[in-house]
C-alpha distance (Angstrom), angle and dihedral (degrees) to the residues before:
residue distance angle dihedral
X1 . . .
X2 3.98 . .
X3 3.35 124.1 .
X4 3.75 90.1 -116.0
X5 3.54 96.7 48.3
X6 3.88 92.0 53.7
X7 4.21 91.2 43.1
X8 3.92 91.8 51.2
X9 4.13 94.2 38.0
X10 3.54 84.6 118.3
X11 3.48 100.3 51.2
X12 4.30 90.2 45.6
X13 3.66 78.6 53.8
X14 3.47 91.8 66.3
X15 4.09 92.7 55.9
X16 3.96 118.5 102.3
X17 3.60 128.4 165.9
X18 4.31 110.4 -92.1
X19 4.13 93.8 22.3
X20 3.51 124.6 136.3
X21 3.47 112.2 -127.9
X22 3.89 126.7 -172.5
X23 3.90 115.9 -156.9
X24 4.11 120.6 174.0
X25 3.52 123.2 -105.6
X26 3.64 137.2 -158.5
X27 3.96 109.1 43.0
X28 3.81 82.1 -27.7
X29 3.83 86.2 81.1
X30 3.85 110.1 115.9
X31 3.81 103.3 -131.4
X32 4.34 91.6 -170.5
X33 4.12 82.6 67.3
X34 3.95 106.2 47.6
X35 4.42 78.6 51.6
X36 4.33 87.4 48.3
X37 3.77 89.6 44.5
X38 3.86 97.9 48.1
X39 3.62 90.2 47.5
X40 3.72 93.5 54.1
X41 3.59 106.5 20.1
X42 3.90 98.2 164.1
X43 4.11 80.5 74.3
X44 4.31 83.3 82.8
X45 3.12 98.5 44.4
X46 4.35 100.4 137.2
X47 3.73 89.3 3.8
X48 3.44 116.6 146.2
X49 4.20 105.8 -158.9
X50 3.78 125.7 -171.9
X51 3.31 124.3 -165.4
X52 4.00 136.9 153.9
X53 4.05 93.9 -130.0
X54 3.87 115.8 -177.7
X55 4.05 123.8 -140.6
X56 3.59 111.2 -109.8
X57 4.01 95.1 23.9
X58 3.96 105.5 57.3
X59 3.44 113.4 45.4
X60 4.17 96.5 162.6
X61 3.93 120.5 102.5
X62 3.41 107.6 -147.4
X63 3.90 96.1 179.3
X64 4.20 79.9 57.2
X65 3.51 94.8 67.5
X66 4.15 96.0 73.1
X67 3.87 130.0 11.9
X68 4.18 89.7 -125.4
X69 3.73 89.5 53.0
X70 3.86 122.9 115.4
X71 3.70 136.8 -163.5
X72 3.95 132.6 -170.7
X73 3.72 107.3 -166.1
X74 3.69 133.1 164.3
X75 4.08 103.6 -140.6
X76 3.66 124.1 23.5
X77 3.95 113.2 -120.4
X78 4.03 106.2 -161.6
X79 3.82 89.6 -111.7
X80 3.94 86.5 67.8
X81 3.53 96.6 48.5
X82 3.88 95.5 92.4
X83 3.73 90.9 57.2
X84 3.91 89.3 40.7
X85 3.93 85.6 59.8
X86 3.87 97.7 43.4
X87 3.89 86.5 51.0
X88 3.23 93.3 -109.2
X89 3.94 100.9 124.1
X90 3.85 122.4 63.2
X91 3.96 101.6 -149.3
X92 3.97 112.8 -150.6
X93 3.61 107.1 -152.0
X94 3.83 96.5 -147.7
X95 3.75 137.3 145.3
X96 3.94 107.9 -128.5
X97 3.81 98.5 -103.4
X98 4.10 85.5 53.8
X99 3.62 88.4 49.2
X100 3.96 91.2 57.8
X101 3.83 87.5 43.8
X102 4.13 86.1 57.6
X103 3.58 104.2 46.7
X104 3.84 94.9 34.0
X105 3.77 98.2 46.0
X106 4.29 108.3 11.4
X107 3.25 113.3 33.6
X108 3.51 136.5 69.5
X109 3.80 147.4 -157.9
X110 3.75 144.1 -141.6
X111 4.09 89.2 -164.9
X112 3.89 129.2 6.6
X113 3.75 116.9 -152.7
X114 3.73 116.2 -158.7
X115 3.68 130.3 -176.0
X116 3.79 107.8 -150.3
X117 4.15 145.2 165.7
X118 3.81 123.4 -99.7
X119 3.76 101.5 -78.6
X120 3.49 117.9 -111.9
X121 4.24 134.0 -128.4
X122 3.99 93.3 -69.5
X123 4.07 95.7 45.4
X124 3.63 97.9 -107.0
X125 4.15 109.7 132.2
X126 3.79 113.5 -162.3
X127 3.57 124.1 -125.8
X128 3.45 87.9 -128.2
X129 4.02 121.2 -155.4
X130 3.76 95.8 -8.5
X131 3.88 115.5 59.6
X132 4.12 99.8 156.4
X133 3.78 114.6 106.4
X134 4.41 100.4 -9.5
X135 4.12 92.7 83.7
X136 4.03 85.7 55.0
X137 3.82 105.2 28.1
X138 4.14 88.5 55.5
X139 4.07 86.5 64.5
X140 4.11 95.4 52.9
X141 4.50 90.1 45.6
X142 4.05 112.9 97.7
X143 4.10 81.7 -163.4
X144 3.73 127.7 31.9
X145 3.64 129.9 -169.6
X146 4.06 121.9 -168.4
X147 4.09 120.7 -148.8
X148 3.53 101.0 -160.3
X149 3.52 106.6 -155.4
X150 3.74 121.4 -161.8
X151 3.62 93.5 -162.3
X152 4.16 90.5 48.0
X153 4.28 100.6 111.5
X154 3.56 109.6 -123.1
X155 3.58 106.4 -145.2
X156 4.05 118.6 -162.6
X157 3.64 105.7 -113.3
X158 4.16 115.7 35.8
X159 3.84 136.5 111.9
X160 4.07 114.4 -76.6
X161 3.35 134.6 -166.9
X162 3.53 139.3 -156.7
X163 3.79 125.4 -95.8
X164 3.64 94.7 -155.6
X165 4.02 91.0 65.7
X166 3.88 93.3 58.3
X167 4.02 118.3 85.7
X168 3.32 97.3 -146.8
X169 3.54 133.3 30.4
X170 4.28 131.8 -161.7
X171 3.78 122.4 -166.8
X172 3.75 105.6 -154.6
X173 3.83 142.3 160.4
X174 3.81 114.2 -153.1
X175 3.88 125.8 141.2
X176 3.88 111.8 -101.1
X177 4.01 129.1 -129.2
X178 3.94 111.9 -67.5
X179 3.89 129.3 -176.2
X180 3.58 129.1 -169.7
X181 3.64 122.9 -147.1
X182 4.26 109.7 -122.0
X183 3.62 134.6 -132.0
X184 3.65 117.4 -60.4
X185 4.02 114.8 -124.6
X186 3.51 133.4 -148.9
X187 3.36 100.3 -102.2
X188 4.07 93.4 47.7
X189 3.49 88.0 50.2
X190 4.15 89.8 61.5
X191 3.95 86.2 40.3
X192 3.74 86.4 56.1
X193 3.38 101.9 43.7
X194 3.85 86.0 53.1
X195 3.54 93.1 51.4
X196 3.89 94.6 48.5
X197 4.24 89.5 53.9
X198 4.03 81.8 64.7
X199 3.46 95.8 49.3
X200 3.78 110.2 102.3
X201 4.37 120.7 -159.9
X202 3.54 104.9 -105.0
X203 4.21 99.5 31.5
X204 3.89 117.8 130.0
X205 3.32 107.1 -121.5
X206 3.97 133.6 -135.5
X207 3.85 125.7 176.4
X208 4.00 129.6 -167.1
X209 3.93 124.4 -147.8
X210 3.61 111.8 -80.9
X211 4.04 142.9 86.5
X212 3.95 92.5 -94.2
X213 3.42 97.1 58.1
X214 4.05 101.2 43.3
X215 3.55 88.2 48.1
X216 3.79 94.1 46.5
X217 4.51 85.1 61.0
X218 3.93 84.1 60.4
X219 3.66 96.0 62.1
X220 3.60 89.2 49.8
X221 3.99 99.5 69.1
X222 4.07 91.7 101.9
X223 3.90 85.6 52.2
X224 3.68 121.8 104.6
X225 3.92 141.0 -140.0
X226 3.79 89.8 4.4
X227 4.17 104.9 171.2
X228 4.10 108.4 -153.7
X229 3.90 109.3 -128.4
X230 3.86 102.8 161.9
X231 3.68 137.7 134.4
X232 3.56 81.4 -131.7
X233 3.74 146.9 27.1
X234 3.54 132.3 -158.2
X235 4.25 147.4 -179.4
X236 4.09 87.7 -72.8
X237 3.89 92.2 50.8
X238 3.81 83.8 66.1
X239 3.61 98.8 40.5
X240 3.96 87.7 55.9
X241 4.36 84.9 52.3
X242 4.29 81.1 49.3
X243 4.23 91.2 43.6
X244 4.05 83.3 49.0
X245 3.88 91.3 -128.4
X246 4.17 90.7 129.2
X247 3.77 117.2 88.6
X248 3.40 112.2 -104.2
X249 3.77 98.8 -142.7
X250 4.26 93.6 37.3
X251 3.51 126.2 121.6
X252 3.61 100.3 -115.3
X253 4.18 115.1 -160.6
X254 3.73 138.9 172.6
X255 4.13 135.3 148.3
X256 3.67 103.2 -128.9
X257 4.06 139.2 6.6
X258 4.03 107.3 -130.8
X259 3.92 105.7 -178.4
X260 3.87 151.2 84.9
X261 3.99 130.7 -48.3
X262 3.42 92.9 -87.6
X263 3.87 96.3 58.2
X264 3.56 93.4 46.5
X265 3.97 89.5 51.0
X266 4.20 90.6 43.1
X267 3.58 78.8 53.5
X268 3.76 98.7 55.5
X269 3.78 95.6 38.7
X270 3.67 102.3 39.4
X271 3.80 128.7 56.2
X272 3.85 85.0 -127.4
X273 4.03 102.8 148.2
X274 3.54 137.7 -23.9
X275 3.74 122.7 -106.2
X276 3.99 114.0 -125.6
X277 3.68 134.7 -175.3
X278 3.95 111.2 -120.8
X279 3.44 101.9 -100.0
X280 4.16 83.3 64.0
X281 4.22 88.3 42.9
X282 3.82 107.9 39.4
X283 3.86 101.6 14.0
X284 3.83 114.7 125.2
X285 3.62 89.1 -142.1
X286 4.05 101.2 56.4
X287 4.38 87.6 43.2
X288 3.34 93.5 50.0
X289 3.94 96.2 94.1
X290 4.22 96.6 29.7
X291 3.67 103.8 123.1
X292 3.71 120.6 -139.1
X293 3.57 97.0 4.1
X294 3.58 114.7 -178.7
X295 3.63 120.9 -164.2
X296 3.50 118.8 -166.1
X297 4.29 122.4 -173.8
X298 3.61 137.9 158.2
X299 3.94 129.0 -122.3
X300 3.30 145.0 -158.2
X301 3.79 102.7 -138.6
X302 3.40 134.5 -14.7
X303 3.77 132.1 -163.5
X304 2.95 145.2 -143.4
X305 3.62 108.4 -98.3
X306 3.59 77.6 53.1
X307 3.91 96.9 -97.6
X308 4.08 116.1 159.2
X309 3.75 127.4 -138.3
X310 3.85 111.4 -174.8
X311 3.76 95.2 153.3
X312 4.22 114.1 45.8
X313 3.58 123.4 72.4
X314 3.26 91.5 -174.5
X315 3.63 119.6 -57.7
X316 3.61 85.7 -13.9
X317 3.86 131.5 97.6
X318 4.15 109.5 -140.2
X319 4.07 94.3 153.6
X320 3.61 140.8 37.3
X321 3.76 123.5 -144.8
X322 3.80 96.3 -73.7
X323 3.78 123.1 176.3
X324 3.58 104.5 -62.3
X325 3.85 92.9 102.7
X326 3.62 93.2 55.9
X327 3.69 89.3 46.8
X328 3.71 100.7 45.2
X329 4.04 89.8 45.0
X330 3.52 93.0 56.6
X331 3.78 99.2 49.8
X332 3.87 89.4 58.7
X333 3.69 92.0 53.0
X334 3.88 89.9 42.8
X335 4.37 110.6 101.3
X336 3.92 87.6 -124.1
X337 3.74 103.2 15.9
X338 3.33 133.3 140.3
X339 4.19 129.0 178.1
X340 3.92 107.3 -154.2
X341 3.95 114.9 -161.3
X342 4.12 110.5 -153.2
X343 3.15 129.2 -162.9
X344 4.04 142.8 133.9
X345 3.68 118.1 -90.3
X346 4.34 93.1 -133.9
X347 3.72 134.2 29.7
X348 4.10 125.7 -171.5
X349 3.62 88.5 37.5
X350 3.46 101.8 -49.4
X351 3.60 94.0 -50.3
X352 3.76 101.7 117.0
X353 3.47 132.4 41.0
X354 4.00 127.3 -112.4
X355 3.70 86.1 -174.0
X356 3.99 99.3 68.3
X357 4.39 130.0 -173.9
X358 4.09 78.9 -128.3
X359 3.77 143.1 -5.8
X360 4.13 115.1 -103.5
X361 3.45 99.0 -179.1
X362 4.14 110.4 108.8
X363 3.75 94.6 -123.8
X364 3.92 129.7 49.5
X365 4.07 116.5 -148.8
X366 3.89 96.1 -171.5
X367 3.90 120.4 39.7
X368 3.96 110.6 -136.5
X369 3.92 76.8 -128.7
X370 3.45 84.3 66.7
X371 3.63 112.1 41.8
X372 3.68 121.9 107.2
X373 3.88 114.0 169.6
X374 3.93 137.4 -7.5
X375 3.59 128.4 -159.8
X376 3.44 132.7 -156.5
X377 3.97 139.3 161.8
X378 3.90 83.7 -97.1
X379 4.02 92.6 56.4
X380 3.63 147.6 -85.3
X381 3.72 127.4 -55.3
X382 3.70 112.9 -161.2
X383 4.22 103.4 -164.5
X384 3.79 108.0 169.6
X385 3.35 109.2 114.6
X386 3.99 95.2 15.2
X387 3.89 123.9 126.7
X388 3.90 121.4 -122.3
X389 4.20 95.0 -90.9
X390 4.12 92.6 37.7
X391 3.84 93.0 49.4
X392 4.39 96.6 46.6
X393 4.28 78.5 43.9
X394 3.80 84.2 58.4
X395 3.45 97.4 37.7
X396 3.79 91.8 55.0
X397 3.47 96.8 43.1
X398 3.88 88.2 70.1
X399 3.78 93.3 40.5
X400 4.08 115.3 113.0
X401 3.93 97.0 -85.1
X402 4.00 98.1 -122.4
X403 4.38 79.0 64.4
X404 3.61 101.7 52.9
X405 3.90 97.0 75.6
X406 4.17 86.3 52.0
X407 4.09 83.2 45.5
X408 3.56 94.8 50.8
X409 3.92 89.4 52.4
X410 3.29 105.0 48.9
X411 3.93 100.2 38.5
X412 4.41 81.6 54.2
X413 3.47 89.9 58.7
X414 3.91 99.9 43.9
X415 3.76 85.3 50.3
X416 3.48 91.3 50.8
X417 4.19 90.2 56.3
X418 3.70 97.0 40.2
């Protein structure tokens, strides 16, 4: 027997065929129990897991592991895509702040597994680097178990909950999910730079998954009184707190810490940001009076009636909804705001298109009601307030130029039918 199947016995204990089991998500995800379950698989069998796991940060399929195995997730990560086909993944399509209405409110569990900090003199453990959905799942679980991992960062500021409500408790010491940000191409660099010149001192700052947007944060270091309201932080968060660009006196908020060591331990040691369940982060009700927020996301295509796809490659599914509609809604309803969609121009080479006459995926992820302005390495195109024509003459004005001809044609004889 592994050593993580005999540490988390108790928890595999817990297992029977048709519960409803809740396991975090998102850096939240407890990497000592994907190693239990693969060892043991049979544990799952009839389990029914739900979990809000992010592409690009859990690659695991739980629902893989046995053929009776369910899961109910919320974006599809390409390891879950097997499962997904077989039927065995039941796909949520939810925007972030809907998500925290579902598992806070709708949902409920048989068992709750939470991964959490030591707990400290008054019985309260931490949630540690991954706030999102734990503070509101723990009230919808009839039985809760803790992992209390020693090597789980224990930021300052975050939702805790008590040990004494959980039935059973683990003490473990495993490393936790880390992510590193990659190399920065040329043609990110010019998207970034872009996306800095928009930037104003004093905006509250919000940044999707993606290259654009983490390399955006390092052309903000000569910025000032930035306040941090992101779903997520990463390394170039705290290299803005190092630069001195954040306001000292802001109220600085995200939902989970995604990065190296080093950010983890920054924050631990420095009162850096407070960690805030999603409600707090995406919810339409705590944005409504951030000034100058500036929300800034990637895409897969764009067209040009200024329709966004950040989910389809293709025929294929690689996303989910995600938070970028909270986000993006917020920043038009923020005195100041502004919601910047990134992305490059080409893909394959240059051979196809990111700017497109007119989406084909099945699903839009950003209304053309709600657009605002999209950046690419060819420039920015500010839409709000644009008519049909003026906003597809924006669009393809920052399209890759060998594009623009096949742009021109096809958005003259969609006019021409409309």
């Amino acid at each position: 027997m592994s050593d993580a199947l005999k540490t988390l016995e108790p928890l595999l204990d817990e297992f029977r065929p048709g519960a409803e089991v809740y396991v975090p998500g998102a850096t939240g995800e407890a990497l000592i129990l994907r190693e239990a379950l693969a060892a043991d698989p049979e544990r799952i069998a009839g389990v029914r897991f739900t979990s809000c796991v992010v592409p690009g940060m859990n690659e695991f399929d739980l629902a893989g592991l046995h053929p009776t195995a369910r899961m109910t997730a919320f974006m599809l990560p390409p390891a879950l895509h097997g499962s997904f086909e077989a039927g065995r993944v039941r796909l949520l399509p939810l925007a972030y702040s809907e998500v925290a209405t579902h598992l806070g409110e709708r949902a409920s569990f048989d068992v709750g597994v939470f991964q959490l900090c030591a707990p400290e003199a008054d019985g309260l453990a931490s949630v540690g680097i991954c706030a999102d959905f734990p503070a509101l799942a723990f009230r919808r679980c009839r039985r809760r178990v803790a992992l209390v991992n020693r090597a789980m960062p224990r930021p300052p500021r975050g939702p805790r909950l008590p040990l004494a409500d959980f039935d059973v408790v683990i003490e473990i010491d495993h490393p936790v999910v880390e992510g590193r940000e990659g190399p920065v191409s040329e043609e990110t660099a010019r998207i970034a730079d872009r996306i800095a010149g928009l930037v104003s001192d004093g905006a509250a700052i919000q940044t999707g998954i993606g290259g654009a947007p983490a390399a955006a944060l390092a052309r903000l270091t000569s910025h000032r009184n930035l306040v941090i309201r992101s779903g997520m932080i990463t390394d170039s968060y705290a290299a803005l707190a190092r630069a001195g660009a954040l306001d000292p006196d802001g109220r600085h908020i995200t939902g989970a810490a995604y990065g190296s060591a080093a950010l983890y331990r920054d924050l631990a040691e420095l009162d850096l940001v407070e960690l805030a369940d999603t409600h707090t982060t995406h919810g339409a009700a705590s944005l409504a009076g951030v000034e100058r927020f500036t929300s800034i996301n990637g895409a897969l295509e764009v067209d040009l009636f200024g329709q966004v796809n950040s989910e389809w490659r293709g025929e294929r599914l690689v996303s989910g909804v995600g938070g970028a509609p909270d986000f993006v809604r917020a920043a038009g309803r923020s005195p100041g705001g502004i919601s910047i969609i990134a992305l490059a121009s080409t893909a394959a080479g240059g051979k196809i298109s990111r700017i497109v006459p007119r989406l084909t995926s099945p699903t839009v992820a950003i209304s053309r009601a709600d657009i605002d302005t999209v950046i690419t390495e060819h420039g920015a195109a500010r839409l709000k307030g644009l008519a049909l024509d003026e906003r597809a003459e924006a669009l393809m004005a920052v399209a890759d130029p060998s594009h623009q001809a096949g742009l021109s044609e096809a958005w003259a004889r969609m006019r021409a039918g409309m």
